[in-house]
FITOR-956217 format. One record per atom (N, C-alpha, C): residue in three letters; atom name; x negated, y, z. Coordinates in Angstrom, 2 decimals. Atoms other than C-alpha are relative to their C-alpha. Layout:
resn;name;u;v;w
ALA;CA;X;Y;Z
...
***
This chain:
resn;name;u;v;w
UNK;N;1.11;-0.62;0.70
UNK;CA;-78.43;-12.96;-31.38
UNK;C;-0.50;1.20;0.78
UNK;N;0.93;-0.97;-0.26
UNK;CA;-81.22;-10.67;-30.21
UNK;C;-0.15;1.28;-0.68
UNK;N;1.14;-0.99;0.77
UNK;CA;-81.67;-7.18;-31.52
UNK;C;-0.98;0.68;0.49
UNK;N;1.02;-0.89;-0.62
UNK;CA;-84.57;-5.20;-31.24
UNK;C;-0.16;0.93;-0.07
UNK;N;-0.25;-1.25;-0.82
UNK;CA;-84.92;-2.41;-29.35
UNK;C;-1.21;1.01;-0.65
UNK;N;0.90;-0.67;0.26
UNK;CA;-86.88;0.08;-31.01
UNK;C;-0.17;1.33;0.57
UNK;N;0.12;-0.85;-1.49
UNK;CA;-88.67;2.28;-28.76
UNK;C;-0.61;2.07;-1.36
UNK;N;0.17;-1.46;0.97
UNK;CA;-88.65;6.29;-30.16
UNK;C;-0.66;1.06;0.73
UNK;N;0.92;-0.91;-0.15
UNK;CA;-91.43;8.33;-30.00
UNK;C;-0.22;1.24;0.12
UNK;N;-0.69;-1.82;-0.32
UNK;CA;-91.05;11.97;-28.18
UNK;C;-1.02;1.11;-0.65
UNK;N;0.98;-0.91;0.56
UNK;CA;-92.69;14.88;-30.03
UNK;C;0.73;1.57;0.23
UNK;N;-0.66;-1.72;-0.34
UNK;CA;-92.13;18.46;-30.08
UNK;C;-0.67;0.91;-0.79
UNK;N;0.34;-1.19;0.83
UNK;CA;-92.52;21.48;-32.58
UNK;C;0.34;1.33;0.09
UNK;N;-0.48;-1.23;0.36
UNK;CA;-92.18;24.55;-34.18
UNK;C;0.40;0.57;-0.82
UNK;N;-0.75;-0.66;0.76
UNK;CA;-90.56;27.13;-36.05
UNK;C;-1.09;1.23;-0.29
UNK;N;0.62;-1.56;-0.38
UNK;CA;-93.26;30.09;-36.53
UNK;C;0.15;0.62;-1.05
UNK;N;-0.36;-0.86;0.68
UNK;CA;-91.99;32.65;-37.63
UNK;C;-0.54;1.48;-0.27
UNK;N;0.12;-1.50;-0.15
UNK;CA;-92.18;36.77;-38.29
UNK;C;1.00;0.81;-1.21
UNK;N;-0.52;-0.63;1.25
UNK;CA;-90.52;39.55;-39.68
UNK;C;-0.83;0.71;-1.03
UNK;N;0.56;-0.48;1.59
UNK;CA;-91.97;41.08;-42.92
UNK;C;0.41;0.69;-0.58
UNK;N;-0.83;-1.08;0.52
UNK;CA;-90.61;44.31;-44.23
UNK;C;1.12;-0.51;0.00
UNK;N;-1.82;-0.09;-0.34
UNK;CA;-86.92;43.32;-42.89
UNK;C;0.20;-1.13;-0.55
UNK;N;-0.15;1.22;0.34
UNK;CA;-87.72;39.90;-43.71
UNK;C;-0.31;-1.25;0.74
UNK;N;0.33;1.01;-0.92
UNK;CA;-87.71;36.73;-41.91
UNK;C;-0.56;-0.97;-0.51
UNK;N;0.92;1.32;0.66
UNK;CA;-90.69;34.22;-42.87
UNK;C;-0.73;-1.12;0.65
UNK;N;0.49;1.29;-1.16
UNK;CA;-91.57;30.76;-41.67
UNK;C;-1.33;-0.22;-0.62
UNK;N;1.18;0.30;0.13
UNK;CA;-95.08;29.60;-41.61
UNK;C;-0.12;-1.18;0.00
UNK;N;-0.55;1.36;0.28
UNK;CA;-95.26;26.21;-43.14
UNK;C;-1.31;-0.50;-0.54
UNK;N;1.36;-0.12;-0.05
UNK;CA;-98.50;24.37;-43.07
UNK;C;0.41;-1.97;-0.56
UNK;N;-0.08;1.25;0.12
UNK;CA;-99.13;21.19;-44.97
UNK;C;-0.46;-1.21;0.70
UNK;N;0.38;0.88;-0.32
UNK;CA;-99.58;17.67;-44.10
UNK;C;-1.64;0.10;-0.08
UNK;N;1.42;0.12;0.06
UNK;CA;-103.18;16.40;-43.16
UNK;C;-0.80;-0.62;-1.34
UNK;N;0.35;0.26;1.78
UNK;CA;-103.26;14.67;-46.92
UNK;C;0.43;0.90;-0.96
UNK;N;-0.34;-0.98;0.60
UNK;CA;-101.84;17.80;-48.17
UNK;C;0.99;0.21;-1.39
UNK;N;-0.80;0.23;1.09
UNK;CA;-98.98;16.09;-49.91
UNK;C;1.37;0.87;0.60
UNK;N;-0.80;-0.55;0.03
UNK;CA;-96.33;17.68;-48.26
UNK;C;0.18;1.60;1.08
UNK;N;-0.10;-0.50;-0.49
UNK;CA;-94.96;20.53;-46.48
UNK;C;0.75;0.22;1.38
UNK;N;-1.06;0.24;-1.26
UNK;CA;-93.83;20.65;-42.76
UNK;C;-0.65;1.14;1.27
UNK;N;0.27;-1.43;-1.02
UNK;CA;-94.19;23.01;-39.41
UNK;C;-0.93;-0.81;0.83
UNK;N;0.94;0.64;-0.81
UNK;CA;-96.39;22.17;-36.41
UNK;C;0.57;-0.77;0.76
UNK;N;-0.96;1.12;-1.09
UNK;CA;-95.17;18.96;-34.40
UNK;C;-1.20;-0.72;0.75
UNK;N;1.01;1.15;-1.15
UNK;CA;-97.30;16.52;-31.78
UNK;C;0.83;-1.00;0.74
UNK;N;-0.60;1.09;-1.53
UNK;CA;-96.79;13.81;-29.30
UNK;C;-0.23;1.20;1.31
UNK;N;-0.13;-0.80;-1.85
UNK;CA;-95.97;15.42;-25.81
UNK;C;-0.72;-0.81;1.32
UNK;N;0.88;0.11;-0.75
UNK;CA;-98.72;15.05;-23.63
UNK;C;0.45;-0.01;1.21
UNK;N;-0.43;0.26;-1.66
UNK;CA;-98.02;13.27;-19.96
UNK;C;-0.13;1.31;0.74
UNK;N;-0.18;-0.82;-1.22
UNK;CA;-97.19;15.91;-17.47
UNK;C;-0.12;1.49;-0.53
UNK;N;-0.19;-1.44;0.56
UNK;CA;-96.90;18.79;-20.22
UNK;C;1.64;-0.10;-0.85
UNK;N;-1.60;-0.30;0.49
UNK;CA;-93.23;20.40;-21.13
UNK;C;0.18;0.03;-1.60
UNK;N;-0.47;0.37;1.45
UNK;CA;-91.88;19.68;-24.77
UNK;C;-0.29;1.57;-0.77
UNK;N;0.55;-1.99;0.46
UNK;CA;-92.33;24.31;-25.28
UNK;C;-1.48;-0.10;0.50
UNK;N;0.97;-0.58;-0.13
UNK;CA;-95.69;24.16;-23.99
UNK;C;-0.92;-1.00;-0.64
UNK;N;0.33;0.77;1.20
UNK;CA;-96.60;21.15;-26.24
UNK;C;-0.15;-0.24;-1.39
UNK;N;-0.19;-0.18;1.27
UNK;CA;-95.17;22.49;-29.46
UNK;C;-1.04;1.46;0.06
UNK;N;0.99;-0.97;0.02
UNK;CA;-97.31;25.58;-28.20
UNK;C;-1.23;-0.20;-1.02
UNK;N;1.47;1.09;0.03
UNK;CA;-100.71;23.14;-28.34
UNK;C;-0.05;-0.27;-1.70
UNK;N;0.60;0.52;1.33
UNK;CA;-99.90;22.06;-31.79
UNK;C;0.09;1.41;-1.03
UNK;N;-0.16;-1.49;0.86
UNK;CA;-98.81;25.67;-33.23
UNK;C;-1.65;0.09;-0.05
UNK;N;1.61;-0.61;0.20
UNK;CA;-102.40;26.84;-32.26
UNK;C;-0.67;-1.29;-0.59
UNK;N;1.04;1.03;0.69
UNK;CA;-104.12;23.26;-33.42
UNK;C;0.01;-0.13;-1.48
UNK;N;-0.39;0.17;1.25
UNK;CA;-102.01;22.81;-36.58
UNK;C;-0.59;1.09;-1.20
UNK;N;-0.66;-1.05;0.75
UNK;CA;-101.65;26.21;-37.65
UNK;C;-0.73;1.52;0.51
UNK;N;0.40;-0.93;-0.54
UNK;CA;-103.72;28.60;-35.55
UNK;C;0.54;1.72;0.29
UNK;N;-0.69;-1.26;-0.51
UNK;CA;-101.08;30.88;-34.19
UNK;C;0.51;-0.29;1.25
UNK;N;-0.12;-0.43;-1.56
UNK;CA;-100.29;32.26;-30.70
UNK;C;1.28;0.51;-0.15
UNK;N;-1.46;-0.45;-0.50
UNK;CA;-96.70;33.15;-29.09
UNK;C;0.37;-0.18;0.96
UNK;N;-1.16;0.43;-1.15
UNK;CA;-94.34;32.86;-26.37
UNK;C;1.33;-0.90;-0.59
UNK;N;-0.65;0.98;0.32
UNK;CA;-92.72;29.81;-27.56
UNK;C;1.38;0.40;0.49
UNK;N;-1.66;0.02;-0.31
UNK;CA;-88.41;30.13;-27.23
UNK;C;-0.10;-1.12;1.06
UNK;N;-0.68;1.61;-0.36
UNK;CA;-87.44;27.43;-24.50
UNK;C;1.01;-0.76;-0.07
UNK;N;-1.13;-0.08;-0.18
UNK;CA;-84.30;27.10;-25.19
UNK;C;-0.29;-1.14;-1.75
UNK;N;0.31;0.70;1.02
UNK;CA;-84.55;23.90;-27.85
UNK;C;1.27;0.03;-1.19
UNK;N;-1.45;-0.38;1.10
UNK;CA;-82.91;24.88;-31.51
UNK;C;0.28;-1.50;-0.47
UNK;N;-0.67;1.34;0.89
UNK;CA;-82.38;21.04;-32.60
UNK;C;-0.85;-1.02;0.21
UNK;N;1.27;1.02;-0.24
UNK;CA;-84.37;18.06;-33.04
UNK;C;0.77;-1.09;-1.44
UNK;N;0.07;0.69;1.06
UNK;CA;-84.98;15.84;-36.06
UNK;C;-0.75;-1.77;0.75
UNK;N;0.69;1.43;0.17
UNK;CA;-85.96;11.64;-36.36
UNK;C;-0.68;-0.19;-1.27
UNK;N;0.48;0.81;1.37
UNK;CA;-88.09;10.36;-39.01
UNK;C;-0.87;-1.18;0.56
UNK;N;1.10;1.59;-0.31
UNK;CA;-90.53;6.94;-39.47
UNK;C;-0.86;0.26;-0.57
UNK;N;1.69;-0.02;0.16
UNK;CA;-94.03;6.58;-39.97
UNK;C;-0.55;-0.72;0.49
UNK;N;0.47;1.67;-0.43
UNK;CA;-95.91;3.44;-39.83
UNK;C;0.62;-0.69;0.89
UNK;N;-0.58;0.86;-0.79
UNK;CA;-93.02;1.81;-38.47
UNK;C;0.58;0.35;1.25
UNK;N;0.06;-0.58;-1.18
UNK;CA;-92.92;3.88;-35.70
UNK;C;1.15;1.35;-0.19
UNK;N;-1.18;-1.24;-0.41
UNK;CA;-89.48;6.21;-34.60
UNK;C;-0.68;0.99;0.37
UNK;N;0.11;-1.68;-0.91
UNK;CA;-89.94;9.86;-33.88
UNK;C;0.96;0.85;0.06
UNK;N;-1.35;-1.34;0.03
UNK;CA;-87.60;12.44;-32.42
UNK;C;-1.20;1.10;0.54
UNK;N;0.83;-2.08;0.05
UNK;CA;-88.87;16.38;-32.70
UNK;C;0.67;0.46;0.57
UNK;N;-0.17;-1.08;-0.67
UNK;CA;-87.84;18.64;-30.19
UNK;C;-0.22;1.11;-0.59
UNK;N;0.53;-1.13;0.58
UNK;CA;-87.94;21.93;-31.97
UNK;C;0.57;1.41;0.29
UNK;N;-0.12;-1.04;-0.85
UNK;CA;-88.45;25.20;-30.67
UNK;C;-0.21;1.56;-1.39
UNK;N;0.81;-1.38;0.62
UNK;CA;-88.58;29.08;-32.04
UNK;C;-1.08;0.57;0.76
UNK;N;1.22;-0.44;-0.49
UNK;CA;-92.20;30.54;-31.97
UNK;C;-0.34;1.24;-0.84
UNK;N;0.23;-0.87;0.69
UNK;CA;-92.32;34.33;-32.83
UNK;C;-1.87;0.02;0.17
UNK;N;1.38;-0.03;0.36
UNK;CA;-95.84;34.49;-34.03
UNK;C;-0.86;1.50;0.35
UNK;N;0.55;-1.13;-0.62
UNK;CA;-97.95;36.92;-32.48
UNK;C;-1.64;0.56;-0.45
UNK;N;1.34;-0.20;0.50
UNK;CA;-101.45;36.47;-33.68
UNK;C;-0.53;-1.42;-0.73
UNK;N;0.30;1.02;0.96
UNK;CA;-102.96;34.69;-36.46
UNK;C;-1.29;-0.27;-0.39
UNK;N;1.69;0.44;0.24
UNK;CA;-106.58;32.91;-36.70
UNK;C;-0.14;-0.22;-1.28
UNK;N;0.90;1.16;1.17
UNK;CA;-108.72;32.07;-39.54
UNK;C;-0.76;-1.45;0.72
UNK;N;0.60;1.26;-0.29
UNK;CA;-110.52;29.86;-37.23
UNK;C;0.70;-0.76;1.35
UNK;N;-0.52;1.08;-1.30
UNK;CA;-108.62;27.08;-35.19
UNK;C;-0.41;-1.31;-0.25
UNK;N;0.65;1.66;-0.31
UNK;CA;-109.06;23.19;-34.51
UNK;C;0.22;-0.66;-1.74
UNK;N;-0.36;1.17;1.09
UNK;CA;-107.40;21.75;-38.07
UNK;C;-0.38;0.98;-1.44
UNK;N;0.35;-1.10;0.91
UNK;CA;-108.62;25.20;-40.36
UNK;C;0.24;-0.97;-1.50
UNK;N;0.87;0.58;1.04
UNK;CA;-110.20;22.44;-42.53
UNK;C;1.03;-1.08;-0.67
UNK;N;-1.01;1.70;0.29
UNK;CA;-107.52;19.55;-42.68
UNK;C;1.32;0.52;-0.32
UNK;N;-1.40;-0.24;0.36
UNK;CA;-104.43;21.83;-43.72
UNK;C;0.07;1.34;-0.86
UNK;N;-0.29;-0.77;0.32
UNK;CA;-103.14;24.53;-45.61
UNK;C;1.34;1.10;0.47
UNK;N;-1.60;-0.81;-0.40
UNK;CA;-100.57;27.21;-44.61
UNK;C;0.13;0.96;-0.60
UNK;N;-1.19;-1.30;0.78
UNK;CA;-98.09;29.83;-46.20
UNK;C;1.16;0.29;0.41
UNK;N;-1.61;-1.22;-0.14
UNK;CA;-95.63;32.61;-45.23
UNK;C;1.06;-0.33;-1.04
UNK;N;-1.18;-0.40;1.77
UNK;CA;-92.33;31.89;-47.61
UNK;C;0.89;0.20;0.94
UNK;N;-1.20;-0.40;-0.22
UNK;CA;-89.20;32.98;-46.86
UNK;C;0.90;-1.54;0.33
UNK;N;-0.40;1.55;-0.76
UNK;CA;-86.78;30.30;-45.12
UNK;C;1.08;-0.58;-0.74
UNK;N;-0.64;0.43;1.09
UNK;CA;-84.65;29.67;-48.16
UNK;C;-1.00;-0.86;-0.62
UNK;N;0.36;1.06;0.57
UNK;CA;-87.75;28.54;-49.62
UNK;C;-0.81;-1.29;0.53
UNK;N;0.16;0.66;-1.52
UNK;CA;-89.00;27.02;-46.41
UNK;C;1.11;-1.34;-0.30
UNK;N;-1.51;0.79;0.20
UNK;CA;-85.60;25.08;-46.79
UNK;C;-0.76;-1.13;-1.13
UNK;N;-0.02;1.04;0.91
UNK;CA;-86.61;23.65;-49.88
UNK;C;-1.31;-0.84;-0.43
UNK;N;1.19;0.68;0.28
UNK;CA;-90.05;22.58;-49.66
UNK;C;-0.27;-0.88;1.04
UNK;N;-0.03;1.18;-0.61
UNK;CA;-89.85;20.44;-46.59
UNK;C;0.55;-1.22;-0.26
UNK;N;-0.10;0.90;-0.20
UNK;CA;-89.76;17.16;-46.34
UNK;C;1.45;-0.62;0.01
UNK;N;-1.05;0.59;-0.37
UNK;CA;-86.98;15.37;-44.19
UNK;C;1.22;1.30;-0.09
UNK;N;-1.48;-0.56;0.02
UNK;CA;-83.50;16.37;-44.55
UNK;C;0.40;0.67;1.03
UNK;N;-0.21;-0.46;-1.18
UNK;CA;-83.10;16.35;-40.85
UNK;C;-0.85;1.27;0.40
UNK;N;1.14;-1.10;-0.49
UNK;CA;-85.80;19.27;-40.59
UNK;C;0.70;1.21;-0.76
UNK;N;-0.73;-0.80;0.31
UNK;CA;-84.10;21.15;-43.46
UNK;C;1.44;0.51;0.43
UNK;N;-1.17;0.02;-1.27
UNK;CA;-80.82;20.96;-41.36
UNK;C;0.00;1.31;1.23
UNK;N;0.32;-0.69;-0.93
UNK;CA;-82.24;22.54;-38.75
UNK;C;-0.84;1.48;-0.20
UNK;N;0.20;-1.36;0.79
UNK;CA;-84.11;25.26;-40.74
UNK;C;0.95;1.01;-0.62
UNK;N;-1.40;-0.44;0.38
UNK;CA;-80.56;25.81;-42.23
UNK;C;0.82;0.77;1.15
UNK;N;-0.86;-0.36;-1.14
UNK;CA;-79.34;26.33;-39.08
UNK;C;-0.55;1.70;0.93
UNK;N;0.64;-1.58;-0.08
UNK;CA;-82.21;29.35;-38.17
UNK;C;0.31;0.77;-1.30
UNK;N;-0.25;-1.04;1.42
UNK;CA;-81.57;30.85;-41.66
UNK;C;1.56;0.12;0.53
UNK;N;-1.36;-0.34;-0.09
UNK;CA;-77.36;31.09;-40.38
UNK;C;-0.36;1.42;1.30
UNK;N;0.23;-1.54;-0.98
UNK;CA;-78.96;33.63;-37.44
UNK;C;-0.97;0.28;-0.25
UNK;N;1.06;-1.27;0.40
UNK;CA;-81.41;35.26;-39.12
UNK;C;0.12;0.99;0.63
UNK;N;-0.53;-1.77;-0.21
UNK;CA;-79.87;38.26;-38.78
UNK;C;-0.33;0.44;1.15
UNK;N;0.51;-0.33;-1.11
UNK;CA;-80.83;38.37;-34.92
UNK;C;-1.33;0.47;0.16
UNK;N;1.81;-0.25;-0.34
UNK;CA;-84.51;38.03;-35.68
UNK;C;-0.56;1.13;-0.53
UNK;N;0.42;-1.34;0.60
UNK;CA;-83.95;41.20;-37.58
UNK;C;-0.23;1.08;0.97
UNK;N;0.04;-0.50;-0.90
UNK;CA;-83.99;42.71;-34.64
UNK;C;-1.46;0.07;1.02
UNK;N;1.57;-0.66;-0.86
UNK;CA;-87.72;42.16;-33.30
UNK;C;-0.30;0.80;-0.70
UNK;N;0.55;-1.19;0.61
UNK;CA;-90.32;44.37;-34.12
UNK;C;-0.77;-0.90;-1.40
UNK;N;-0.03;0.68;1.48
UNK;CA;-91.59;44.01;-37.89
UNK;C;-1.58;-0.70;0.36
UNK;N;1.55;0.34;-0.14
UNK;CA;-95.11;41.88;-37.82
UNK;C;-0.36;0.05;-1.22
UNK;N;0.86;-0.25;1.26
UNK;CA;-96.73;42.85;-40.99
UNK;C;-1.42;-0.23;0.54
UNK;N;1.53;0.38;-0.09
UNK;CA;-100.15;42.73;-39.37
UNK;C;-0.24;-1.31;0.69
UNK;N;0.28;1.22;-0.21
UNK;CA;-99.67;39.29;-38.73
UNK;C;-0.62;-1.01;-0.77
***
């Protein structure tokens, strides 16, 4: 017997974050049908790096700017029309924040805290890995505070 080889689809995201009066908050931007909640992810564009890809969709998704982490915190699988995906996912301290970027119109986004971040995503495997930035918080207490973000 034959099985089949199912071929898995490379993507790459983000984590964008900031601190907030001594608080650490993820920026969590809904789906394009605006049923659920998840961070910025893409397909990884031929001859561009998996951090400078999750860049591309931060600013498309979500219209924020950073110096993407390279150093990859995890990576999640899910399906969608049949089709495997693994997420590469990166931290992206958030540096500046648009009203006007490419998807303004096709999404919604909100600052919550990464407890409740935790509980409004989606896949399991994503909360996992959100679980896993909420265990070192405590480091990110250490940038400077972005309130005027």
């Amino acid at each position: 017997m034959s099985r089949k080889i199912s071929k898995v689809f490379k993507q790459s995201g983000v984590i964008p974050y900031r601190v907030n009066n001594g608080k650490v908050e993820i920026l969590l931007i809904t789906t394009r049908n605006f049923q659920h909640w998840v961070i910025p992810k893409g397909d990884i564009p031929n001859g561009m790096s998996p951090p400078a890809s999750a860049a591309k969709e931060a600013w498309e998704e979500a219209g924020v700017i950073g110096q993407v982490d390279t150093n990859e915190l995890g990576s999640y699988k899910y399906r969608k029309g049949g089709k495997i995906y693994r997420v590469k996912m990166y931290l992206l301290p958030v540096e500046m924040l648009s009203e006007d970027y490419p998807e303004a119109s096709k999404r919604k986004r909100q600052w919550v805290e990464v407890t409740k971040a935790i509980r409004r995503v989606k896949f399991n495997s994503l909360k996992r890995i959100l679980k896993g930035f909420f265990q070192v918080e405590s480091h990110f207490c250490a940038f400077r505070d972005f309130t005027q973000v």
